[in-house]
C-alpha positions as CSV (number, residue, x, y, z in Angstrom):
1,X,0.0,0.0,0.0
2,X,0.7,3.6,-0.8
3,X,0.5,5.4,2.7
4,X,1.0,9.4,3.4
5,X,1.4,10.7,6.8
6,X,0.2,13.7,7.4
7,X,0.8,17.3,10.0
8,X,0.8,20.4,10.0
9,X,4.5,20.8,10.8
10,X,7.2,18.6,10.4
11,X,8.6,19.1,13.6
12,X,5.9,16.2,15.0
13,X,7.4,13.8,12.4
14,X,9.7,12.5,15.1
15,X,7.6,10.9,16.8
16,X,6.5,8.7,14.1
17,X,9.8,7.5,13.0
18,X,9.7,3.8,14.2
19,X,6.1,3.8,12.7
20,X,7.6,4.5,9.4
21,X,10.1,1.8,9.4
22,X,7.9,-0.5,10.7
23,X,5.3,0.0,7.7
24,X,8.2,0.3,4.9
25,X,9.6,-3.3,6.6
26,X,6.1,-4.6,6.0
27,X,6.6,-3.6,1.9
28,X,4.6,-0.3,2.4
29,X,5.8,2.8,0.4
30,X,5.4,6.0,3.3
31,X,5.6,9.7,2.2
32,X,5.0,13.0,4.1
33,X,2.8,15.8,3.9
34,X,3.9,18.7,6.0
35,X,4.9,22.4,6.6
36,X,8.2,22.2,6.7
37,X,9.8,24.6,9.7
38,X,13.0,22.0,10.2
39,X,15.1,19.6,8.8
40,X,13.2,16.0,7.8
41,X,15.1,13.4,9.9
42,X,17.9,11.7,8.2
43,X,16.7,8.2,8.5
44,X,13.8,9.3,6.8
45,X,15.4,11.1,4.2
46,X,17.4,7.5,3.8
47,X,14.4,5.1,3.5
48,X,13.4,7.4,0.5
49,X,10.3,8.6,1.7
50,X,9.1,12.2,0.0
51,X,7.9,15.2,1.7
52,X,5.5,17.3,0.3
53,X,5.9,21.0,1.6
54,X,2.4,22.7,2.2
55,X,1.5,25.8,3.6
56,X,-0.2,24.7,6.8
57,X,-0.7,27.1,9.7
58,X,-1.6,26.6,13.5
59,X,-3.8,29.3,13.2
60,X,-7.2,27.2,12.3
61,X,-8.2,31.2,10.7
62,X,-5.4,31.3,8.5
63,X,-6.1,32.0,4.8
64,X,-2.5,29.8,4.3
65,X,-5.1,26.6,5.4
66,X,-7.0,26.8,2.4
67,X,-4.0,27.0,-0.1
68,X,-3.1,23.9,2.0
69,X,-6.0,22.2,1.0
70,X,-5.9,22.9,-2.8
71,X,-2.2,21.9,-2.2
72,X,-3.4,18.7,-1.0
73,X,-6.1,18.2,-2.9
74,X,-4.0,18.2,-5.4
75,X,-1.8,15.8,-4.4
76,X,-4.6,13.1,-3.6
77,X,-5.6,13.8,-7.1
78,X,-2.0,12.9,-9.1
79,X,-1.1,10.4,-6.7
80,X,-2.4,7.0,-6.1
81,X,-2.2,7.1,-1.9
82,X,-4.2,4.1,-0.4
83,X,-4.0,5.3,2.9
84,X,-4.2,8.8,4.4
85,X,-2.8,8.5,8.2
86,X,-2.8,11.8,9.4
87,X,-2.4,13.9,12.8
88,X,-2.6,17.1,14.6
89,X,-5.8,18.9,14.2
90,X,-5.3,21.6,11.6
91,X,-4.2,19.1,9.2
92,X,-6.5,16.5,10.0
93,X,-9.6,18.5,9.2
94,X,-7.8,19.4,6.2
95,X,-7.0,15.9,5.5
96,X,-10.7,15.0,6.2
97,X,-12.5,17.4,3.9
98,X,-10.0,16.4,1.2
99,X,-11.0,13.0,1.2
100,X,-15.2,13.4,2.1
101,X,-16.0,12.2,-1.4
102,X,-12.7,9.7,-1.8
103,X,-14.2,6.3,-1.6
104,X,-10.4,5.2,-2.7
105,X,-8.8,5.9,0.0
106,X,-8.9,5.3,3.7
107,X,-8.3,7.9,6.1
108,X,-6.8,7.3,9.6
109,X,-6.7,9.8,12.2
110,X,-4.5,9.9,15.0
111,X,-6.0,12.1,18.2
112,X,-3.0,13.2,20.0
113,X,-5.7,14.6,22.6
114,X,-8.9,16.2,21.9
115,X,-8.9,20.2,22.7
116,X,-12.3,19.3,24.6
117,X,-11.9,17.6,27.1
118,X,-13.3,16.9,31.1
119,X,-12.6,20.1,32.8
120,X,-11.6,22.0,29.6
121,X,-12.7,25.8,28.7
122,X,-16.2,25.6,27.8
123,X,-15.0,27.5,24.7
124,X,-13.2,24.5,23.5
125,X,-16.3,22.5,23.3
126,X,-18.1,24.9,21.4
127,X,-15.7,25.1,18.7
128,X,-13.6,21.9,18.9
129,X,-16.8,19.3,19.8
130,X,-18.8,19.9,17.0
131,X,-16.0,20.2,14.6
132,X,-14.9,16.6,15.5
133,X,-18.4,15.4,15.3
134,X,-18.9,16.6,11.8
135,X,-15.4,15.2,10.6
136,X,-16.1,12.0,12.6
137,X,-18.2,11.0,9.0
138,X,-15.2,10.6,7.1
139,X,-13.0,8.9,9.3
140,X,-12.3,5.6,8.3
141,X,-10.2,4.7,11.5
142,X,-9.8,7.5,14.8
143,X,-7.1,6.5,16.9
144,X,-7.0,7.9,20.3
145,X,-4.1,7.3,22.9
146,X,-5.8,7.5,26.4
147,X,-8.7,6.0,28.2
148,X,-11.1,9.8,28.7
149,X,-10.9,10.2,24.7
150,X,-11.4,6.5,23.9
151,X,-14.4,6.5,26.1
152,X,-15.8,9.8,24.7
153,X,-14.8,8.5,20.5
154,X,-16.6,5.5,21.0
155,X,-19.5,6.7,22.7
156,X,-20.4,10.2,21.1
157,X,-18.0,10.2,17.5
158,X,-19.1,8.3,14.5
159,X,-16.2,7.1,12.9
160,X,-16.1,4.0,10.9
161,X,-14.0,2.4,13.7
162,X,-12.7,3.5,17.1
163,X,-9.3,2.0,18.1
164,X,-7.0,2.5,21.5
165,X,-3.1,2.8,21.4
166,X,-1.8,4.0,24.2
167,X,0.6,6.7,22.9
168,X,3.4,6.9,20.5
169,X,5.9,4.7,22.4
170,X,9.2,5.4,23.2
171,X,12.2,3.0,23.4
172,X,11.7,2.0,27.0
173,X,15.2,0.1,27.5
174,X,17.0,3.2,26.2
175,X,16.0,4.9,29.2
176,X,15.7,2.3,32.0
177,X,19.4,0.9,30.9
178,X,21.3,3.9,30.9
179,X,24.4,4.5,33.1
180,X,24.4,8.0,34.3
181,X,26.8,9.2,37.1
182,X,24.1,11.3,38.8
183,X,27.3,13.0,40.9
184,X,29.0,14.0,37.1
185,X,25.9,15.3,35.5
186,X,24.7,17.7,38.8
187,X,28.4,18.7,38.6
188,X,27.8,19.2,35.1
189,X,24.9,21.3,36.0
190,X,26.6,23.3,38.6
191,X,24.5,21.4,41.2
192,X,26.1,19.3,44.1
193,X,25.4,15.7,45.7
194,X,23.1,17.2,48.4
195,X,21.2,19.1,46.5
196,X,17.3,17.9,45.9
197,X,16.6,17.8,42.3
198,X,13.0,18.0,40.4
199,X,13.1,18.8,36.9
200,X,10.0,19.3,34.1
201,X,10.8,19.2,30.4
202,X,8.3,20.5,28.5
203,X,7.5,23.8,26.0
204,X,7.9,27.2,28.1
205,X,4.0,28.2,27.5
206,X,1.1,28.5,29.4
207,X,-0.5,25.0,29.0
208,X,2.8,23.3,30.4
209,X,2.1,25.6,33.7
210,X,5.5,25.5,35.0
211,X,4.2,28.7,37.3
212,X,2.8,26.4,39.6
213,X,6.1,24.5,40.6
214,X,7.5,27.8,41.0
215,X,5.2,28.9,43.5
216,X,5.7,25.6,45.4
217,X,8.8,26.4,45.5
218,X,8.8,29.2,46.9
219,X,6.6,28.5,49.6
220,X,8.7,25.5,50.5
221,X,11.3,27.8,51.4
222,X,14.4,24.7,51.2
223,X,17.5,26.2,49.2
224,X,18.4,22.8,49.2
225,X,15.9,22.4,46.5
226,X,16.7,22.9,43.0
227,X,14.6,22.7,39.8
228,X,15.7,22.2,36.5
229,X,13.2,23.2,33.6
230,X,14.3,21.3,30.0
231,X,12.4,23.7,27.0
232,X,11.8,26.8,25.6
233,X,9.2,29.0,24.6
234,X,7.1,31.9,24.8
235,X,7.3,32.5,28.0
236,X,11.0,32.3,28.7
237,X,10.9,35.8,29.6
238,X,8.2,35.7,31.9
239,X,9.0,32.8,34.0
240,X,13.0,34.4,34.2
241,X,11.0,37.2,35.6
242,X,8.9,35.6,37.9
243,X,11.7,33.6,38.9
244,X,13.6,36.9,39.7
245,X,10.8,38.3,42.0
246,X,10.0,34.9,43.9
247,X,13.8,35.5,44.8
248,X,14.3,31.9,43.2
249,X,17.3,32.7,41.1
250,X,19.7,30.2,42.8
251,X,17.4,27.3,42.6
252,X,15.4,27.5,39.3
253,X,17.5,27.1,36.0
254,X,15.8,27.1,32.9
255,X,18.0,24.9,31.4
256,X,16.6,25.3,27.3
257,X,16.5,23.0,24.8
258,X,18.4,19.8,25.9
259,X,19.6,16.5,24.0
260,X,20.6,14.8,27.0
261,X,16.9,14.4,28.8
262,X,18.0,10.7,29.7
263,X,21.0,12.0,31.9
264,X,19.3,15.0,33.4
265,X,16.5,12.6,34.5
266,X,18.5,10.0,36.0
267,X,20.1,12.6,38.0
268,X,17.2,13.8,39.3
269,X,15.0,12.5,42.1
270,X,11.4,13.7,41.5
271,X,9.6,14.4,37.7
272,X,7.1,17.6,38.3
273,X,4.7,17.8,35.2
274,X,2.1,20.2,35.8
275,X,0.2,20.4,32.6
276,X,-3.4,21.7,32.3
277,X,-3.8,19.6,29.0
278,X,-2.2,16.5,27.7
279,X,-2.8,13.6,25.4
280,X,-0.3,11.3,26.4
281,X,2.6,13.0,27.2
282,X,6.5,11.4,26.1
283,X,8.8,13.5,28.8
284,X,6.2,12.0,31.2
285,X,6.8,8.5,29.9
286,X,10.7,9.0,29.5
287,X,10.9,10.2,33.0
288,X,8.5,7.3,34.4
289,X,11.4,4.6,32.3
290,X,14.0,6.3,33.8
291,X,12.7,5.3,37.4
292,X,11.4,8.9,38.5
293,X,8.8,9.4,41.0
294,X,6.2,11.8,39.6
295,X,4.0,14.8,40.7
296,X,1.8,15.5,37.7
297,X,-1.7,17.2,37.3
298,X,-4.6,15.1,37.7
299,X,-5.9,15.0,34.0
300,X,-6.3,13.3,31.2
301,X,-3.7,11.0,30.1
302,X,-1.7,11.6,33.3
303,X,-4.6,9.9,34.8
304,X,-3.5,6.6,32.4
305,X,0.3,7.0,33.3
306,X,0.2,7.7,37.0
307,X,-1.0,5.5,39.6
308,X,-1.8,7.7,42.8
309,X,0.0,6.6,45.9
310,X,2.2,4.0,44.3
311,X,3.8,5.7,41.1
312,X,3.5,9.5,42.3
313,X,1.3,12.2,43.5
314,X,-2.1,13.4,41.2
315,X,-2.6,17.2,41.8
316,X,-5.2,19.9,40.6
317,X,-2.9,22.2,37.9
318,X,-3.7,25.0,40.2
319,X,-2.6,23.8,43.8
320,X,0.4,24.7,43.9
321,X,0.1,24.0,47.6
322,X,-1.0,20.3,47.1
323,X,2.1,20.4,44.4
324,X,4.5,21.6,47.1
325,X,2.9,19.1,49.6
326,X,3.9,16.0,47.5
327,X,7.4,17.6,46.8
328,X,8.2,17.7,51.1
329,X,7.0,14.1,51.5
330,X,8.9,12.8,48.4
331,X,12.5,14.8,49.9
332,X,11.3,13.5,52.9
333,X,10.8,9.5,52.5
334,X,13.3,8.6,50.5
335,X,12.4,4.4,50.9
336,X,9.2,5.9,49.1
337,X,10.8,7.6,46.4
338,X,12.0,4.1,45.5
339,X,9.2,2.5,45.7
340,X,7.7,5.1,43.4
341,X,10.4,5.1,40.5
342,X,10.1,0.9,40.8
343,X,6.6,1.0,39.8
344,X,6.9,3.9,37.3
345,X,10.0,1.6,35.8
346,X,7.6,-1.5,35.8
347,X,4.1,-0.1,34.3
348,X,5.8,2.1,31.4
349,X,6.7,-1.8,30.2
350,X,3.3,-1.6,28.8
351,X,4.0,1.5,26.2
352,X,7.3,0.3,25.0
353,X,7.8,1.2,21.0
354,X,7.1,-3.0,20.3
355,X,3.7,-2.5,22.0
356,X,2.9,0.2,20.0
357,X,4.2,-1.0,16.8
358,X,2.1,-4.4,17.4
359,X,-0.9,-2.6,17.8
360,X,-0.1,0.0,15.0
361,X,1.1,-3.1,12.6
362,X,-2.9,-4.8,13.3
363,X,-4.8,-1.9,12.7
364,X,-3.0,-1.7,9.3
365,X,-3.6,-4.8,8.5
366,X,-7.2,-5.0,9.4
367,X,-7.7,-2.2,7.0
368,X,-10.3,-3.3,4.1
C-alpha cells in the first residue's frame, strides 16, 4: 500500500519515526505531507520517503489553510495514496475534507488529545466538539491514545472504527538501561550531591504551567531544592522574571532546549509535570522509564500513566500548595521515592515502541 502521513509541521514527524520503518519493513511505500519549519530526519530522508511541503498554519483562521487544501487536494488527485494516516488537528480537518468524497482511500486519524476535554474551557467544546463530530463522517479509522478520549470517540463520534493505542511509544530500554553518574551530571549542572533535584521538560508556554512549581517552591522555602526546567518558549521571559521576583534565582534554571533528557533525569529525584492539558505525554513516559517518582496534574492521560499513591502524587494544575505538599513528603521518604520510581519503571513496560508497533502493525492490516 501507498501510505501518506500527514501534520501540520514537520517538527511532529519524530515521533513517528519507528512507525515509518515498521510500515516500509512490512513492503509499504510511506511519504509525508507537512509544513516544513525544520530539517526531515535523516533516516527518513534514507528510506526514500518524500515530503510534500504545504502551507499549513496553526492558526485554524489562516487563509494559508486553504491554499493547504488545494495543495493537497491536489496531491490526492495525481497520486495513487491508499491510505491517508494523518495527525494534529489543523491538518487533519484538512485531510478529512479532502478525502469526504474519496471512496479510494482510507483515512486514519491519530488524536493526540482532543482540545475538549473533562474540565476544559467551555469554549473548547463549542468550537472543537462539533467540529470533531462533523469530521467524525469521514473517518475511516480514529485512533485515540488514552482511556477519557477512547471513552468519549466511542460513545459520542461516528467514525467507521474507534481503536485504543496508548501513545506513540518510546524506546523504554533506552531509558531504564542507561548509566548515568548522577554526581557528574549535577556537577555538570553546577548542582552538588546534596542538593534535591525536580526537573519538568516540556514547552515554556502556558499549557505546560511550570508557574505552579515555581510557586511551590517558593513557599517551600528549602534552598536545598533545586529545579531544572528542559524547553523553551514563549514564556522564557516571563517565568525568568517571575523567577527573579520569587527570589528563586539560585534554585530554578531554565535549562533550554536539551539533548541529554536521559542523563538530566536519571540525575534527578522527583519528575514535576504540571500540565493543564495533555494527550499522552512522552517527557512524562521517559521520565517514568527512567525510574522517576512523579508529581503530575490530575488530567487526562496523566490519569492513564500515574497510579496515585504507588507511582506519584495526582494534583489539581492550580494547587500549587497540594504540588509543594507531595514535593516535602517525596524529599522526605526517601524508601518511598524508590518504591515510586520501581513502579513507574515497571508499568511504562506496557507502552514500549514493540507494543505500539504491534498494535499499529494490526490496525493496518485490518484495513479493508
Amino acid at each position: 500500500m501507498r501510505i501518506l502521513y500527514v501534520t501540520t509541521m514537520s517538527g511532529t514527524i519524530r515521533f513517528f519515526i519507528e512507525h515509518v520503518k515498521m510500515l516500509i519493513r512490512r513492503g509499504h511505500v510511506v511519504d509525508f505531507a507537512c509544513r516544513v519549519t525544520r530539517e526531515i530526519p535523516y533516516e527518513l530522508v534514507s528510506l526514500g520517503c518524500r515530503v510534500y511541503d504545504l502551507d499549513f498554519s496553526r492558526s485554524p483562521t489562516s487563509l494559508s489553510n486553504y491554499k493547504a487544501y488545494r495543495q493537497l487536494k491536489k496531491i490526492l488527485d495525481e497520486e495513487s495514496y491508499d491510505i491517508v494516516h494523518t495527525h494534529t488537528p489543523i491538518a487533519s480537518a484538512i485531510v478529512r475534507l479532502c478525502c469526504r468524497k474519496r471512496k479510494d482511500i482510507r483515512v486514519v486519524y491519530t488524536a493526540h488529545g482532543f482540545h475538549f476535554y473533562k474540565g476544559g474551557p467551555w469554549i473548547n467544546w463549542l468550537i472543537y466538539y462539533p467540529i470533531e463530530y462533523f469530521l467524525a463522517r469521514y473517518t475511516d479509522i480514529l485512533i485515540v491514545i488514552n482511556s477519557e478520549d477512547y471513552e468519549r470517540a466511542r460513545h459520542y463520534l461516528r467514525a467507521g472504527r474507534v481503536e485504543y493505542v496508548p501513545g506513540v511509544g518510546i524506546d523504554v530500554e533506552k531509558h531504564s538501561s542507561a548509566r548515568v553518574s548522577g554526581i557528574d551530571k549535577r556537577a555538570e549542572l553546577g548542582l552538588d550531591d546534596e542538593s534535591f533535584v525536580i526537573v519538568s521538560v516540556g514547552e515554556l508556554n502556558h499549557n505546560k504551567n511550570h508557574r505552579a512549581v515555581l510557586y511551590a517552591i517558593h513557599a517551600l522555602e528549602d534552598s536545598e531544592i533545586k529545579y531544572l526546567i528542559c524547553g523553551k518558549g514563549p514564556l522564557q521571559k516571563e517565568l525568568q522574571k517571575l523567577i527573579i521576583e520569587l527570589d528563586l534565582e539560585d534554585q530554578v534554571f531554565l535549562l533550554g532546549h536539551r539533548n541529554d533528557i536521559i542523563e538530566i533525569n536519571k540525575s534527578a529525584d522527583v519528575f514535576v509535570f504540571p500540565s493543564f492539558r495533555e494527550g499522552l505525554s512522552v517527557a512524562l513516559m521517559e521520565a517514568m522509564a527512567c525510574g522517576l517518582p512523579v508529581v503530575c496534574s490530575n488530567i487526562r492521560g496523566n490519569r492513564d500513566l500515574i497510579d496515585e499513591g504507588l507511582g506519584g502524587f495526582l494534583v489539581e494544575p492550580t494547587d500549587s500548595n497540594g504540588i509543594a505538599k507531595a514535593i516535602k513528603i517525596l524529599m522526605e521518604e526517601g524508601s518511598l521515592r524508590e518504591r515510586m520510581g520501581r513502579h513507574n519503571a515497571e508499568k511504562i513496560q506496557a507502552h514500549d515502541i514493540s507494543v505500539i508497533l504491534q498494535k499499529l502493525e494490526s490496525i493496518y492490516e485490518n484495513i479493508s
